[in-house]
FIDRENLO-846516 format. One record per residue (C-alpha): residue number from 1; residue in three letters; x, y, z. Coordinates in nm, 4 decimals, always signed. Each point is the difference from the previous one (the first is absolute). Example, Ala and Ser with C-alpha at 12.3 -4.5 7.8 and 13.67 -1.06 7.14 Angstrom:
BEGIN
<r i="1" aa="ala" px="+1.2300" py="-0.4500" pz="+0.7800"/>
<r i="2" aa="ser" px="+0.1370" py="+0.3440" pz="-0.0660"/>
END
This chain:
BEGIN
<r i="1" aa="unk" px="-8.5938" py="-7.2827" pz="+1.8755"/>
<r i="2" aa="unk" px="-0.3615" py="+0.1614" pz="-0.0013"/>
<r i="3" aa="unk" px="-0.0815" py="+0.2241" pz="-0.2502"/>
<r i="4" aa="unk" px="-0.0010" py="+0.3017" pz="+0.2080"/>
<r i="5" aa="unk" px="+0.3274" py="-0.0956" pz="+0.1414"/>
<r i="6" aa="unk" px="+0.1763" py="+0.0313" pz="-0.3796"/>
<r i="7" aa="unk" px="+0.1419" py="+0.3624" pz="+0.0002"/>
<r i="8" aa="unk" px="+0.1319" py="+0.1328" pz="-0.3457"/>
<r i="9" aa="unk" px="+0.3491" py="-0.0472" pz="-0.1462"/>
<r i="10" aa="unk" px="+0.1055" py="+0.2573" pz="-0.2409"/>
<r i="11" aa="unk" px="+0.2704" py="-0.1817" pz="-0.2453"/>
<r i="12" aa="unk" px="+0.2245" py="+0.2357" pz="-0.1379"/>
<r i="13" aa="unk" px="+0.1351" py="-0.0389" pz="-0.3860"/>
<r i="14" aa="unk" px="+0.2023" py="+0.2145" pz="-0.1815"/>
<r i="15" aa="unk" px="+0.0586" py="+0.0080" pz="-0.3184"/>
<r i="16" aa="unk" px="+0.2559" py="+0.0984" pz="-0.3153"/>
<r i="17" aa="unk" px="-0.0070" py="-0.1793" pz="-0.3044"/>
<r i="18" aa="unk" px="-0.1103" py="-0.3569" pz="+0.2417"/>
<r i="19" aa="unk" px="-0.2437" py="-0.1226" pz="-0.3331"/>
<r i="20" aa="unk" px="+0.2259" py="-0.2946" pz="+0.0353"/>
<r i="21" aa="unk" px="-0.1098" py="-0.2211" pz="+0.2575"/>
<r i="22" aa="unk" px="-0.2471" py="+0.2607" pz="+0.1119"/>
<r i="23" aa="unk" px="-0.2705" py="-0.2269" pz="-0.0555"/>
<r i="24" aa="unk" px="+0.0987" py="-0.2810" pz="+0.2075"/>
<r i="25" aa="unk" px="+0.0541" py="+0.2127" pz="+0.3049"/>
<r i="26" aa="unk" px="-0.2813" py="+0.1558" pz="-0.0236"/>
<r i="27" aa="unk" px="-0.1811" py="-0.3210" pz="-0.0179"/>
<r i="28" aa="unk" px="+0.1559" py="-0.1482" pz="+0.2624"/>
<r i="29" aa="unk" px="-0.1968" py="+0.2992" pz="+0.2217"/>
<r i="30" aa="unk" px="-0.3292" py="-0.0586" pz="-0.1715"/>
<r i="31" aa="unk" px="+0.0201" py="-0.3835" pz="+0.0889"/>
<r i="32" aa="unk" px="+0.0821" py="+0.0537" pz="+0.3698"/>
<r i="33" aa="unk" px="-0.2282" py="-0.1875" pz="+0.2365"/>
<r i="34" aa="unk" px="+0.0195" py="+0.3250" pz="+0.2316"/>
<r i="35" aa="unk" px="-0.2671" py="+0.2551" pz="-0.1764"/>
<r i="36" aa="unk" px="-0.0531" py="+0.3116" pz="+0.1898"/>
<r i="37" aa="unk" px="+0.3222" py="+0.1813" pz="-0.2018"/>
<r i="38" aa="unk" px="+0.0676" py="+0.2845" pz="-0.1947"/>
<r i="39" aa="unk" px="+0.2878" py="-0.0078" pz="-0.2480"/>
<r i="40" aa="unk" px="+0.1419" py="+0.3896" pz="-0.0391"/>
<r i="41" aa="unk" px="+0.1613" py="-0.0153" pz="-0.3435"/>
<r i="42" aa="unk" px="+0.2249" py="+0.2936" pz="-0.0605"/>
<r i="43" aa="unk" px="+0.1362" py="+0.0440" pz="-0.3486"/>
<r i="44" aa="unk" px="+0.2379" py="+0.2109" pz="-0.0432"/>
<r i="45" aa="unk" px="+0.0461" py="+0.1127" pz="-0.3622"/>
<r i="46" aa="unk" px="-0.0343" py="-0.3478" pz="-0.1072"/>
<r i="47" aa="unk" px="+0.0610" py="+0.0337" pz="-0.4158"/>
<r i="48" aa="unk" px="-0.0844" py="-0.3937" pz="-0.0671"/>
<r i="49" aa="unk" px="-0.3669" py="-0.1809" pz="-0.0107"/>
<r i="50" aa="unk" px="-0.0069" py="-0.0001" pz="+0.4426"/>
<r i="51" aa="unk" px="-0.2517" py="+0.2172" pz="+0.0207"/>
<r i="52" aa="unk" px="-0.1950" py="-0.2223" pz="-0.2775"/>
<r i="53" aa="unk" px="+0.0622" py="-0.2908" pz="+0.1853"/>
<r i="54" aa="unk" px="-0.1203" py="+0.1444" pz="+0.3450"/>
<r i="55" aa="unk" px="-0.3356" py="+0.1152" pz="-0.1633"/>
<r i="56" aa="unk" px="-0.0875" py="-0.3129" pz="-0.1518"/>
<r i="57" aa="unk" px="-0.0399" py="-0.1591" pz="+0.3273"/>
<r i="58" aa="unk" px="-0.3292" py="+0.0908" pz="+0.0846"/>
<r i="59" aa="unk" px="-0.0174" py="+0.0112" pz="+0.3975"/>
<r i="60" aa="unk" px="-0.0699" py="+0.3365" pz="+0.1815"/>
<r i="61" aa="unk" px="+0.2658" py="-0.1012" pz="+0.2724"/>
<r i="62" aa="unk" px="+0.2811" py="+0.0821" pz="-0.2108"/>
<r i="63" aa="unk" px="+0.0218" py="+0.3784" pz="+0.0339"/>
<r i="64" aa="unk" px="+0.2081" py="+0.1732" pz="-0.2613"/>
<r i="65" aa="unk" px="+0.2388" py="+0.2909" pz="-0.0626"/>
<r i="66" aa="unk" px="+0.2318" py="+0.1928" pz="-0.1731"/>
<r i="67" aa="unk" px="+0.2840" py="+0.2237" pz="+0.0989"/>
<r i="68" aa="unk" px="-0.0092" py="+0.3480" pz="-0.1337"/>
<r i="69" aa="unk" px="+0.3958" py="-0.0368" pz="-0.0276"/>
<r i="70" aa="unk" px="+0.2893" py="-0.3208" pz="+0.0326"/>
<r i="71" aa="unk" px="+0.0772" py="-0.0048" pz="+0.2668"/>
<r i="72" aa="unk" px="+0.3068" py="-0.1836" pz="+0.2430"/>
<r i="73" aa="unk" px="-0.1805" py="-0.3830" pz="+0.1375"/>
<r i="74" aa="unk" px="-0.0264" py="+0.0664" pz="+0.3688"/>
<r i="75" aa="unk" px="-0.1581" py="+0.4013" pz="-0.0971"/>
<r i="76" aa="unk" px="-0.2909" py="-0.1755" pz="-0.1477"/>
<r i="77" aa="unk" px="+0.0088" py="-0.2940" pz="+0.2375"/>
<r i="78" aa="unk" px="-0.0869" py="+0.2705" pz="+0.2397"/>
<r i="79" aa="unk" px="-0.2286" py="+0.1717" pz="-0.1892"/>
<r i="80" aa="unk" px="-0.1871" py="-0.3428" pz="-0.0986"/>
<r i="81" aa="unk" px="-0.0380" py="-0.0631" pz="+0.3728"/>
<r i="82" aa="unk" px="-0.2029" py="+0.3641" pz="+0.0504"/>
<r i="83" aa="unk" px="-0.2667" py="-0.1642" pz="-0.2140"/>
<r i="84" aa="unk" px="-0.0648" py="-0.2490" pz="+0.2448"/>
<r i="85" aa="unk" px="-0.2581" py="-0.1154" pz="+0.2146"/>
<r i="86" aa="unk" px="+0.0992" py="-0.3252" pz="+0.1939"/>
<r i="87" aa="unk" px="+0.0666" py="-0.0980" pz="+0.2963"/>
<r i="88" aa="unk" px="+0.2761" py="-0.1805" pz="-0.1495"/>
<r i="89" aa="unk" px="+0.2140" py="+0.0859" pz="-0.2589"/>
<r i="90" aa="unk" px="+0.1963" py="-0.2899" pz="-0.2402"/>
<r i="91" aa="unk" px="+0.2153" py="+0.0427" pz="-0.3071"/>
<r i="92" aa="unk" px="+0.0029" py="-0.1553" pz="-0.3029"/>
<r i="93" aa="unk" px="+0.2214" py="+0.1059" pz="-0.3186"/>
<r i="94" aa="unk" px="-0.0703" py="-0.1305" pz="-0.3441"/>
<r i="95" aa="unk" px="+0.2497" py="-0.2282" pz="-0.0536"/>
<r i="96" aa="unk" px="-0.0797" py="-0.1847" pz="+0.3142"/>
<r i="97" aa="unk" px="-0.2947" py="-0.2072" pz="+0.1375"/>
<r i="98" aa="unk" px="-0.1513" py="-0.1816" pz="+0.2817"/>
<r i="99" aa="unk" px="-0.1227" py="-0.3409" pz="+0.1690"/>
<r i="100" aa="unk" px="-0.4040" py="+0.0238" pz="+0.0231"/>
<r i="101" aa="unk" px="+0.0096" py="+0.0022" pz="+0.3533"/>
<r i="102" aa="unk" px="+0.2353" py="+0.2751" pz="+0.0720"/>
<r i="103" aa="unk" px="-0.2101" py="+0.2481" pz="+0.0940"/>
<r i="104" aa="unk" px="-0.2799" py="-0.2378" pz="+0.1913"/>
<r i="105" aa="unk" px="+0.3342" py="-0.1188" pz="+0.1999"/>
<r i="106" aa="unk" px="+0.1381" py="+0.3607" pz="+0.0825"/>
<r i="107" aa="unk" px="-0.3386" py="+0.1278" pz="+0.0779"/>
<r i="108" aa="unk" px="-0.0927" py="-0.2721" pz="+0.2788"/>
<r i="109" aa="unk" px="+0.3466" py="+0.0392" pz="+0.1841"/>
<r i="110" aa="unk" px="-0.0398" py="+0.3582" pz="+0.0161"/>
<r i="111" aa="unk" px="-0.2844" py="+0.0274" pz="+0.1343"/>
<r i="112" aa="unk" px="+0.0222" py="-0.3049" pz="+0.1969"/>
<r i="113" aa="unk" px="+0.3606" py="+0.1406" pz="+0.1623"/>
<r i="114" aa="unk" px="-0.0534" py="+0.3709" pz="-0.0523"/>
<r i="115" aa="unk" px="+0.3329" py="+0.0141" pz="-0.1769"/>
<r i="116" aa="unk" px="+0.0798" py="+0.3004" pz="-0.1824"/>
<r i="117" aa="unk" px="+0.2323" py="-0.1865" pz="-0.2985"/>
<r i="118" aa="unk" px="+0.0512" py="-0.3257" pz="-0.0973"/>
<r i="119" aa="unk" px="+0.1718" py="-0.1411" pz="-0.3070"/>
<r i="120" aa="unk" px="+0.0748" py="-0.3339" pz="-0.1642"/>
<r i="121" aa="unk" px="+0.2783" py="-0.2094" pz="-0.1420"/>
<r i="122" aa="unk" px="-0.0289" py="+0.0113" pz="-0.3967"/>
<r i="123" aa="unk" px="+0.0650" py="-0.2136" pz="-0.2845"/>
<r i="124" aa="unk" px="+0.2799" py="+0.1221" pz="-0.2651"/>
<r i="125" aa="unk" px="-0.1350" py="-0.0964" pz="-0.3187"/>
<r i="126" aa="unk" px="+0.2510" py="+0.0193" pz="-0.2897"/>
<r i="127" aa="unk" px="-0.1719" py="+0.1242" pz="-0.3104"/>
<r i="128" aa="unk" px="+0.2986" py="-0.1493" pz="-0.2208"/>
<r i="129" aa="unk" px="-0.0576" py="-0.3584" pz="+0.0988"/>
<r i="130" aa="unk" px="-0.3349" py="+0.0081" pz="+0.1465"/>
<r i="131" aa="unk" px="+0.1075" py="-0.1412" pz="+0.3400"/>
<r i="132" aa="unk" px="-0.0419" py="+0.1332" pz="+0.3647"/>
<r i="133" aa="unk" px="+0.1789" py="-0.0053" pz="+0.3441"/>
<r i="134" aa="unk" px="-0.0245" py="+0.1055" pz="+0.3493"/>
<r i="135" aa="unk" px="+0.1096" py="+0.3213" pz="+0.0441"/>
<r i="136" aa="unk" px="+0.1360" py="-0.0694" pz="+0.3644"/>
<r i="137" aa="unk" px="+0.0401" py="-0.3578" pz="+0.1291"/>
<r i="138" aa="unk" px="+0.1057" py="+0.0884" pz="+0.3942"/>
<r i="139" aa="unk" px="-0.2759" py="+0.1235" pz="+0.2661"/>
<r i="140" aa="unk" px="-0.0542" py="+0.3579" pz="+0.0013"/>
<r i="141" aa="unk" px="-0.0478" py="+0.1763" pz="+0.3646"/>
<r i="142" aa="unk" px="-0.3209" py="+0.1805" pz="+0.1111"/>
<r i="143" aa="unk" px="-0.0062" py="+0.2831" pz="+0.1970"/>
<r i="144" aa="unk" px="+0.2969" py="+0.2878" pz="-0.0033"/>
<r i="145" aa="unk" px="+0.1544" py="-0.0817" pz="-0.3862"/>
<r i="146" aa="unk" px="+0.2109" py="+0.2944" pz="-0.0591"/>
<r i="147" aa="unk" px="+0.3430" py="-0.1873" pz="+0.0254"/>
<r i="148" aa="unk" px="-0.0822" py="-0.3128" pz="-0.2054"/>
<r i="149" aa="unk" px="-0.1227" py="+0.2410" pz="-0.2304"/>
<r i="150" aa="unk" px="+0.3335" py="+0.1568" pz="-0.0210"/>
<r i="151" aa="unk" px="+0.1753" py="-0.3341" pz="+0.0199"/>
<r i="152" aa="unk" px="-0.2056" py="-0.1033" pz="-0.2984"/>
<r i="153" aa="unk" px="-0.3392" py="+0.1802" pz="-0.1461"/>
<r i="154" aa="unk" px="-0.1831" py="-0.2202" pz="-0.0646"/>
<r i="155" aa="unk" px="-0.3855" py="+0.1197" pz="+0.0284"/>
<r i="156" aa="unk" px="-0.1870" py="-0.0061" pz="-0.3600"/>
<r i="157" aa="unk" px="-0.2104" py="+0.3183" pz="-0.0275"/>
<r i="158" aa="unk" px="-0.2365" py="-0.2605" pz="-0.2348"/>
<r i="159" aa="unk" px="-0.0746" py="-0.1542" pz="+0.3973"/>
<r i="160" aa="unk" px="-0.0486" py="+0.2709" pz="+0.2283"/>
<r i="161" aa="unk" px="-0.2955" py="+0.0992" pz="+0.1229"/>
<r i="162" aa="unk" px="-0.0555" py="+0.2704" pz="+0.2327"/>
<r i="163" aa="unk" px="-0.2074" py="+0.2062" pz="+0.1784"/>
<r i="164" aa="unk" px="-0.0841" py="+0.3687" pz="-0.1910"/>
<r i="165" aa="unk" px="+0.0492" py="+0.1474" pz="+0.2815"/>
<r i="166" aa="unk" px="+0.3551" py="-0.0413" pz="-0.0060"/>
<r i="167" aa="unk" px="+0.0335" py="+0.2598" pz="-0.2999"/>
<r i="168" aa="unk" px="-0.1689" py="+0.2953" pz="+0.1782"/>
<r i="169" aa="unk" px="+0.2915" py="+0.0572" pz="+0.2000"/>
<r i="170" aa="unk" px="+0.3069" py="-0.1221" pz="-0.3260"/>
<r i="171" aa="unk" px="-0.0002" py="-0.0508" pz="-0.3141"/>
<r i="172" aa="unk" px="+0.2325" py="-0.1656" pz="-0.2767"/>
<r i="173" aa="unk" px="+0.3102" py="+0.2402" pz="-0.0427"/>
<r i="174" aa="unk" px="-0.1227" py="+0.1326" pz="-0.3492"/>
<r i="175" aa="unk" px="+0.3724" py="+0.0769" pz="-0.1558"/>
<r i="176" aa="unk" px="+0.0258" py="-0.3973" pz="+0.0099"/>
<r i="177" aa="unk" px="-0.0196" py="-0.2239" pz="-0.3407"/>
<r i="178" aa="unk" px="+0.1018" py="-0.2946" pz="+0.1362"/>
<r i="179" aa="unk" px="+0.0842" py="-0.0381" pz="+0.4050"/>
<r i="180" aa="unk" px="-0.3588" py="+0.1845" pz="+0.0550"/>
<r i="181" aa="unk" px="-0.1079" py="-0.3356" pz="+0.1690"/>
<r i="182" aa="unk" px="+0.3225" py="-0.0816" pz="+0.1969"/>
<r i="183" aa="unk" px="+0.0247" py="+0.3575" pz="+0.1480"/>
<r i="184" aa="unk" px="-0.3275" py="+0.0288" pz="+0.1059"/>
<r i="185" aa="unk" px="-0.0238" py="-0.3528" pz="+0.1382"/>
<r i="186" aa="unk" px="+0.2787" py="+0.0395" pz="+0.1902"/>
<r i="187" aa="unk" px="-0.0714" py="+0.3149" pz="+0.1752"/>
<r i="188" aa="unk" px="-0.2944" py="-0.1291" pz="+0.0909"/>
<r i="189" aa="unk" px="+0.1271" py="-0.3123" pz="+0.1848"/>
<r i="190" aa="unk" px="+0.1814" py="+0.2476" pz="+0.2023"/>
<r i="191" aa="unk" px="-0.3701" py="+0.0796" pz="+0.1562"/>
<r i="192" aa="unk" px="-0.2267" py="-0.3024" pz="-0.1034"/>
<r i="193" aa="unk" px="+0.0120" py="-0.3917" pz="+0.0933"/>
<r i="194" aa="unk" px="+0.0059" py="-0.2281" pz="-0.3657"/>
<r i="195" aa="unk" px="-0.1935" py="-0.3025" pz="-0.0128"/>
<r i="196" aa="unk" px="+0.0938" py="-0.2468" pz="-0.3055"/>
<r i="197" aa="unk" px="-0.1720" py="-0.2820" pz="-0.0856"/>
<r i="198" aa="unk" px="+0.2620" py="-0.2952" pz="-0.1573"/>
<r i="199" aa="unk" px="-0.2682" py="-0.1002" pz="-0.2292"/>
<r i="200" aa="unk" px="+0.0560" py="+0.1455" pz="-0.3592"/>
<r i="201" aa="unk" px="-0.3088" py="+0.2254" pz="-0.0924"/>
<r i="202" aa="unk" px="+0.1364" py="+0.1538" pz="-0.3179"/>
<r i="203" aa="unk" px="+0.2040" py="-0.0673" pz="-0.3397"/>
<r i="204" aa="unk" px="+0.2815" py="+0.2870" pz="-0.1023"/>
<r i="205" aa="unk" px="+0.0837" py="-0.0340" pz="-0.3412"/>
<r i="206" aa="unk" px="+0.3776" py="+0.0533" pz="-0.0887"/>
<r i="207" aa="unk" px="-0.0125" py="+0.0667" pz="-0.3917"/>
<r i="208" aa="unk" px="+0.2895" py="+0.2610" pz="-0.2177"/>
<r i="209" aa="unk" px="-0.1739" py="+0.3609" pz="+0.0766"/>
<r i="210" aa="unk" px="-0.0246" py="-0.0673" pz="+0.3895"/>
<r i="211" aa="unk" px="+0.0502" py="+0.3741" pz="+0.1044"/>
<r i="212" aa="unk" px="+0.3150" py="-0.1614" pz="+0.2655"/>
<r i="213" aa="unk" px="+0.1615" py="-0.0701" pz="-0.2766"/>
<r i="214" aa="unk" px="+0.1033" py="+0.3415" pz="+0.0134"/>
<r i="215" aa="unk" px="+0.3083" py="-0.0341" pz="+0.2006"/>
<r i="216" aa="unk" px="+0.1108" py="+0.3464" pz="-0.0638"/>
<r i="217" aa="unk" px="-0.2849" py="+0.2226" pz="+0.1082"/>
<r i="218" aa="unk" px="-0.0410" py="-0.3207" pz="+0.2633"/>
<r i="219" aa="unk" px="+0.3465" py="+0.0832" pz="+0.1510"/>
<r i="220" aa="unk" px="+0.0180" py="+0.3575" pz="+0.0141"/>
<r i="221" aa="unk" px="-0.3994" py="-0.0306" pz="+0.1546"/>
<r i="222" aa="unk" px="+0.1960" py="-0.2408" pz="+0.2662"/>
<r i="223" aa="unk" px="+0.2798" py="+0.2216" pz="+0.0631"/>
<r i="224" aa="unk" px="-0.1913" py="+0.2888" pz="+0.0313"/>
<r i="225" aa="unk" px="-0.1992" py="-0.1627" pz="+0.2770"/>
<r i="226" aa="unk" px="+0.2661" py="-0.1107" pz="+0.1760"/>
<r i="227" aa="unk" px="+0.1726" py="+0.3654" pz="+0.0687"/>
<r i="228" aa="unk" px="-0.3191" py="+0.0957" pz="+0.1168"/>
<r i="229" aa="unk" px="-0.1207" py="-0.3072" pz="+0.2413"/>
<r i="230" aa="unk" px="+0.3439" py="-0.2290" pz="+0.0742"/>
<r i="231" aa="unk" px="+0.1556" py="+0.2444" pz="+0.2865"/>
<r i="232" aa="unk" px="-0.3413" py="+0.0016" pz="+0.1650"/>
<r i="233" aa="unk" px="-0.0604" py="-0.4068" pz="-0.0096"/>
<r i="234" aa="unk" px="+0.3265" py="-0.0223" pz="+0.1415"/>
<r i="235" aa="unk" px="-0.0480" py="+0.2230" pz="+0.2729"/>
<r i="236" aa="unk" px="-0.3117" py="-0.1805" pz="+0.0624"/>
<r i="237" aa="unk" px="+0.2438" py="-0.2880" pz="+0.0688"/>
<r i="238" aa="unk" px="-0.1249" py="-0.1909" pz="-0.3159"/>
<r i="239" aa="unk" px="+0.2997" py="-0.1979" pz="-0.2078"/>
<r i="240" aa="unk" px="+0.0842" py="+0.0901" pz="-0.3298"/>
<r i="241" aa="unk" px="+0.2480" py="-0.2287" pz="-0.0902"/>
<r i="242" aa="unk" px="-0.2369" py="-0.2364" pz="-0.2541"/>
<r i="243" aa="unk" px="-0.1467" py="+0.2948" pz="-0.1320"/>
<r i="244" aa="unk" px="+0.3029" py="+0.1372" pz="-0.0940"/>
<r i="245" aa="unk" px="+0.1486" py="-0.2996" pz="-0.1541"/>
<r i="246" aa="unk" px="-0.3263" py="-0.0273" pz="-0.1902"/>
<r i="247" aa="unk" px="+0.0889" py="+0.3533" pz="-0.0946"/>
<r i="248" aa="unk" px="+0.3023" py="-0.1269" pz="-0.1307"/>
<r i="249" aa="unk" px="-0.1064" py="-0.2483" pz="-0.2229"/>
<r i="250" aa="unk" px="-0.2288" py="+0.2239" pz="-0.1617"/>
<r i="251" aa="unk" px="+0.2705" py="+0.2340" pz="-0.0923"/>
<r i="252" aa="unk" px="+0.2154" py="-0.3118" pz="-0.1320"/>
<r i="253" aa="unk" px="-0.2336" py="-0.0751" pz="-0.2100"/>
<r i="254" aa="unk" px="-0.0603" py="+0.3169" pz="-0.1358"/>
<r i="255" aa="unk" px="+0.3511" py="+0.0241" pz="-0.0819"/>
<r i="256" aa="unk" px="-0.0096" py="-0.3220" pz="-0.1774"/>
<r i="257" aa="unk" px="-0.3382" py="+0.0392" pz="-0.2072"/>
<r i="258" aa="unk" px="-0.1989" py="-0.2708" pz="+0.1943"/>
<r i="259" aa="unk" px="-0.3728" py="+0.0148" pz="+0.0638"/>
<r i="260" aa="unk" px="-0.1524" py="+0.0652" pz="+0.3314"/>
END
């Protein structure tokens, strides 16, 4: 790709408390063969050593801020993403981190295809035992997405890119904690062709404080979304069965005391 020919990606983090493997992800930006980025870092009333650890990287790409107030994930996802400048827009939270070449990859079949999202398979890593997986093993269709996605989401916000375009006309629903990503993401495969790429880009790292591990607030965020979307996918003639039964085993293991 030419030099002129290497628009900006904005990469959006945001932060509470992340000191923990903050460095790493971070890190894993820096050391990306792709250059032309900007990493947005939104704090938002961080109380550990993050903003310490942000500031001691000395690189003028990594932008940083701080929220006047706490505020709900997906409220300062959005606001995060009115900082921006890119072209593109990726995401990146602090617990997570990614392959060199993810953004060099994403950026050439964007441009090369004029696709307005594309997103990656992932590797699980398990911070207990220090060992990683696939996150999905069977081929994942391109185009319209929106009933695989109810069948079984399985789209990694760590992967996407997209165009910043996109967010001029919706943003993330800013009530949202949790199913920010899965709401939005959905919607929008109601009016936008997904491309993924089977190649895993990124590395999500399950540890105790993963913020699904919630079920709770994860549930009622679940069941509040479906009494507002479910009659309308159906009348769209989409099925609901899976995500119903997925439904279900959420609220089983609620009952029970499981994990996510």
């Amino acid at each position: 790709m030419k030099k002129k020919n290497k628009p900006l990606v904005s990469i959006i983090m945001n932060c509470y408390n992340g000191e923990r493997f903050l460095s790493k992800s971070i890190k894993s930006i820096i050391l990306q063969s792709y250059k032309n980025w900007e990493l947005i870092f939104f704090d938002n009333l961080s109380t550990d050593k993050s903003k310490d650890i942000v500031k001691s990287f000395k690189d003028k790409r990594i932008k940083y801020f701080y929220s006047k107030k706490f505020l709900k994930l997906y409220f300062a996802r959005n606001l995060a993403i009115n900082k921006a400048r890119g072209k593109y827009i990726s995401f990146c939270d602090t617990d997570d981190w990614w392959k060199r070449n993810k953004l060099k990859k994403q950026v050439s079949l964007m441009e090369r295809k004029n696709y307005n999202l594309t997103f990656s398979n992932i590797f699980m890593y398990n911070n207990k035992t220090k060992t990683s997986k696939l996150f999905f093993h069977s081929k994942i269709p391109n185009g319209k997405m929106t009933q695989f996605l109810l069948d079984d989401y399985k789209l990694g916000i760590l992967t996407v890119m997209l165009k910043r375009k996109i967010f001029k006309k919706r943003k993330f629903n800013k009530k949202y904690d949790i199913i920010g990503d899965f709401d939005f993401f959905l919607k929008l495969s109601l009016k936008e062709n997904f491309f993924c790429d089977p190649t895993p880009l990124a590395y999500h790292r399950k540890h105790e404080k993963n913020f699904s591990k919630k079920i709770d607030l994860y549930l009622n965020e679940l069941e509040d979304w479906s009494k507002k979307n479910l009659s309308k996918l159906s009348n769209l003639g989409y099925s609901l069965f899976r995500f119903r039964f997925f439904m279900y085993k959420i609220k089983l293991k609620q009952l029970i005391g499981w994990g996510v």
